[in-house]
N, C-alpha and C positions, 0 to 999 in steps of 0.2 A: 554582743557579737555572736553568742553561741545560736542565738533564735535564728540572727539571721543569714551562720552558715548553715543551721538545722533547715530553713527554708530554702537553701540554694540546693542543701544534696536531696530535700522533697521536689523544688523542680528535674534538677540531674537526671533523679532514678526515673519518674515520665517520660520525662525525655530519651531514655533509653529505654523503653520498655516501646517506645512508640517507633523509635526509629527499629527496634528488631522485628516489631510488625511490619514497617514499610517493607524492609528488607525479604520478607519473606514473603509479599507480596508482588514483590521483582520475581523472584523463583518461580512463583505459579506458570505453566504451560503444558506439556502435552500428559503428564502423569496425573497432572487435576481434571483435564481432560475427558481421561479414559477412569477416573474414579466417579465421576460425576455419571459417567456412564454407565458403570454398573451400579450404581447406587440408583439409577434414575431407571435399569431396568429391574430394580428387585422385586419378584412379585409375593414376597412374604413382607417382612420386617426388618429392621435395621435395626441390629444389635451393636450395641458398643459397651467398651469397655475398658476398665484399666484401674488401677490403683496407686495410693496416695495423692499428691495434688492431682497427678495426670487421671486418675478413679473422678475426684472434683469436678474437674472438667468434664471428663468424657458424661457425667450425669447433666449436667448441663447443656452439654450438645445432644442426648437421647432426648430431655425436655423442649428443644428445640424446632428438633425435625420433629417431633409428634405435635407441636404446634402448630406446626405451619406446614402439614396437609403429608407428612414422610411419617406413618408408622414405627414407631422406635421406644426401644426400651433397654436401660442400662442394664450391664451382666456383670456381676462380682465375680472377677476370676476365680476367689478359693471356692464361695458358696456354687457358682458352676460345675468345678472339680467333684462338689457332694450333693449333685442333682440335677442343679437348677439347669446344666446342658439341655434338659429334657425339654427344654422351650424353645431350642435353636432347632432349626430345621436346614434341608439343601434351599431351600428356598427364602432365604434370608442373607442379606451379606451383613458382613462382621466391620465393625472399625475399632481401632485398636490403636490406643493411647500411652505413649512410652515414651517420655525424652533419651534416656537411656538405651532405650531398646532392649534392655537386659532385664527389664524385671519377672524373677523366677517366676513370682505368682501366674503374671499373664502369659509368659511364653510357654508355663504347662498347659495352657488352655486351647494354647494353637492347634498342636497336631490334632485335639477332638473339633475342633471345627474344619479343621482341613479331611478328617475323616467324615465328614458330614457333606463334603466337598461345598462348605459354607464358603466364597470370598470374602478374601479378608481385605479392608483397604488399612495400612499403615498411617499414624502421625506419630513420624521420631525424627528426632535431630541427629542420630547415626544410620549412616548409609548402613555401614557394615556389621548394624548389633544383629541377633538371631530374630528379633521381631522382623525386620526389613527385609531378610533370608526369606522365610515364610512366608511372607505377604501376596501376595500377587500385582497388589500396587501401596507403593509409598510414597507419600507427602514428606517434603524436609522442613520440619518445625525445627530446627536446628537455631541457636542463639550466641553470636561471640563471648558474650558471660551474661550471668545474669545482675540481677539489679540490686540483689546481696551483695554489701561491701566484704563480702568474703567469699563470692561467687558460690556461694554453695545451696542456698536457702531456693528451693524454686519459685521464679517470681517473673521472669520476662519470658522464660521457654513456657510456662503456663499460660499467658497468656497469647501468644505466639499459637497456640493449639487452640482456643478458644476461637483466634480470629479464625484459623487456617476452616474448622469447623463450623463458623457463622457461615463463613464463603460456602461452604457444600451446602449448609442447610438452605441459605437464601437462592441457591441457585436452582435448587432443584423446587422450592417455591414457587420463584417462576418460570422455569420449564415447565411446570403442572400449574401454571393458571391459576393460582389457588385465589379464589374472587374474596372481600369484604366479607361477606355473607356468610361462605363457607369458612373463612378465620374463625368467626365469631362463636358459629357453631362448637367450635373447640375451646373458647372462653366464656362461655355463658355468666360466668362468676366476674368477668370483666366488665367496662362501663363502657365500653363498644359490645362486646354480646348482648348485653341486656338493651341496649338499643334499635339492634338488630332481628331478634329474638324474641324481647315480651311485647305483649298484646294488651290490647285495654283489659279482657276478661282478667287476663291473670296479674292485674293492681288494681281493679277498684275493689275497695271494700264492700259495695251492700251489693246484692243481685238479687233478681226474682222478687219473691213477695216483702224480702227485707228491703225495700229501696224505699223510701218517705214519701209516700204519695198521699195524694186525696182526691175527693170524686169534684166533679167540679159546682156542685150545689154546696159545700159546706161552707160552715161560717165560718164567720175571721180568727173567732177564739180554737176550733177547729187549727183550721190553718198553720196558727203559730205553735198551738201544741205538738203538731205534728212535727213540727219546724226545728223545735227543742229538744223533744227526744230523738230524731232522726240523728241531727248532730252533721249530717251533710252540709248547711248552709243553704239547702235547698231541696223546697220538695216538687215532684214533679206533679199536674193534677190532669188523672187518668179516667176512662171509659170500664165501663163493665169488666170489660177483656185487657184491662190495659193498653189498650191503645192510649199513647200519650196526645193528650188534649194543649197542654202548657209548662210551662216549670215557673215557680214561685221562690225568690231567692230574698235572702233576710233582707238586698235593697228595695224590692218591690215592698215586703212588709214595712220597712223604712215611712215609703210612701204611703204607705193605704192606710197609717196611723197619722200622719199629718193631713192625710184629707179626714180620717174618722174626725181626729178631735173638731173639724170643722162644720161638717157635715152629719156627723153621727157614723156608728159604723153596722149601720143596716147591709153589709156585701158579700159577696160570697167567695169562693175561692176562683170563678170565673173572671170573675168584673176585676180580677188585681193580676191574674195570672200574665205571663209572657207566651201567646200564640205560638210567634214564630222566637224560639229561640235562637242568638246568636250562634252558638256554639251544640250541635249532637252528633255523637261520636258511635260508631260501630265498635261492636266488642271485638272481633278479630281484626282493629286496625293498630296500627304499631303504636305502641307506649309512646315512646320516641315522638314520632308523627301528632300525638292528641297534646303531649306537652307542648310541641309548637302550636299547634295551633290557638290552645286555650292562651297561650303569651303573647305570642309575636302577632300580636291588634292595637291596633288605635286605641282599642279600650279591651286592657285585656280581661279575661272570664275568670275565676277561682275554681267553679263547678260546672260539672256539664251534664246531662242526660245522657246514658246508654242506649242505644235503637239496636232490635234488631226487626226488620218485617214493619216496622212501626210502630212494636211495642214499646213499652219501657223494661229495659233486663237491667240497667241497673243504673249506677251514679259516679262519679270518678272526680273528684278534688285534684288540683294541681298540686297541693302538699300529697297526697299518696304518689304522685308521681316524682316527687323530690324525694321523699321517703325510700323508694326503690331504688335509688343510684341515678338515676337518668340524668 
């Protein structure tokens, strides 16, 4: 009986935590408005801040708009107090995180931004705390109780600020267009940035004179040696200058042992090589783009040659491209 009233009051408190969200997204109209607006006209940075859960939060909402194309960086009310102001400018607006509205720490922070004539926009659940006084504009993160069965614990007004702060972030997203591309730029460490981002140059392993080639007069025993220590799967067989002539992959050597032991193996790296190879890839073509292509075949490729000009600059495995995140 205990588990499965323990399981009714963990749906209960979602359920209210969701419904203070709805709730407060009935509220939204002309104050989100005119916040959206001076947030969408700031031509510095968008500082926020606040402390204890609503500090949590408001760092998570700085994380946010600097994500997704809004300049922004959280400000610790005390360490501002003993410096860190020195990073706020008139050309930045402020947002400022306070269910209470009364927390000392940040409402000393105010009158130095408002001397800086920083805008400030509010998220408090009191109209009439001294944060909401000072503000220029306020948002009501405001909550009937929270999700503590003892109302006291912050747990639905935190989230309530969170959503109230997604909505500014994502909005001003897209009021600025901000494309795929330009996201990505700001998560390069993500597996849409490095999609977006890397380039064949920067995953294949061998380039230039490290790449496992041979001239295309060399013998078979040649050939596989190159084959072994290269460690590619495949060598490419090039001209004087590198100009690539073919690429030899451990299936063609497969073959040219099955006809050796029949025929002898009087041949050279010519007579076994691949002319026209399936699959060669440009160094500044997307990672991304070479992984499809080396897969998504009727018969798909493991290795590929690098071209640039018609050289050979290097060699790219579809495991270095697994290797990478892709």
């Amino acid at each position: 009986m205990q588990k499965n009233s323990e399981l009714q009051f963990a749906v209960e408190t979602m359920q209210m935590e969701a419904d203070a969200i709805a709730r407060a997204a009935g509220r939204l109209g002309e104050g989100f408005e005119k916040a959206l607006g001076i947030l969408a006209a700031c031509s510095g940075k968008i500082v926020v801040s606040g402390v204890g859960k609503s500090g949590i939060a408001a760092r998570k909402l700085a994380a946010t708009l600097a994500s997704t194309g809004s300049p922004a960086f959280f400000l610790h009310p005390v360490e501002a107090l003993h410096g860190d102001l020195g990073a706020v400018t008139g050309d930045d607006v402020a947002i400022a995180l306070s269910q209470s509205g009364e927390s000392a720490e940040l409402n000393a922070l105010l009158p130095a931004l408002r001397a800086r004539k920083t805008p400030i926009v509010a998220l408090t659940g009191n109209a009439e705390s001294v944060l909401a006084r000072l503000a220029d504009i306020t948002l009501d993160t405001s909550v009937e109780r929270e999700a503590c069965p003892l109302n006291l614990a912050p747990t639905a007004s935190v989230l309530v600020a969170l959503a109230v702060g997604d909505a500014l972030a994502m909005c001003l997203q897209k009021r600025r267009g901000l494309s795929a591309e330009e996201y990505a730029l700001n998560h390069p460490g993500g597996r849409l940035g490095r999609r977006l981002t890397l380039c064949v140059r920067d995953v294949m392993p061998v380039h230039g004179e490290n790449v496992p080639s041979v001239a295309p007069a060399a013998t078979f025993e040649t050939v596989v040696c190159s084959l072994s220590a290269g460690h590619m799967g495949a060598v490419c067989v090039c001209g004087e200058t590198r100009e690539m002539l073919g690429i030899i992959t451990e299936g063609d050597v497969h073959k040219a042992l099955l006809n050796g032991m029949k025929n002898g193996f009087d041949f050279t790296a010519a007579d076994i090589m691949n002319a026209h190879p399936q699959v060669t890839l440009a160094p500044g073509q997307l990672a991304y783009e070479a992984l499809q292509i080396m897969t998504q075949r009727l018969r798909p490729v493991s290795v590929a040659p690098v071209l640039q000009h018609g050289l050979c600059v290097g060699m790219l495995r579809v495991n270095d491209l697994v290797q990478a995140g892709l």
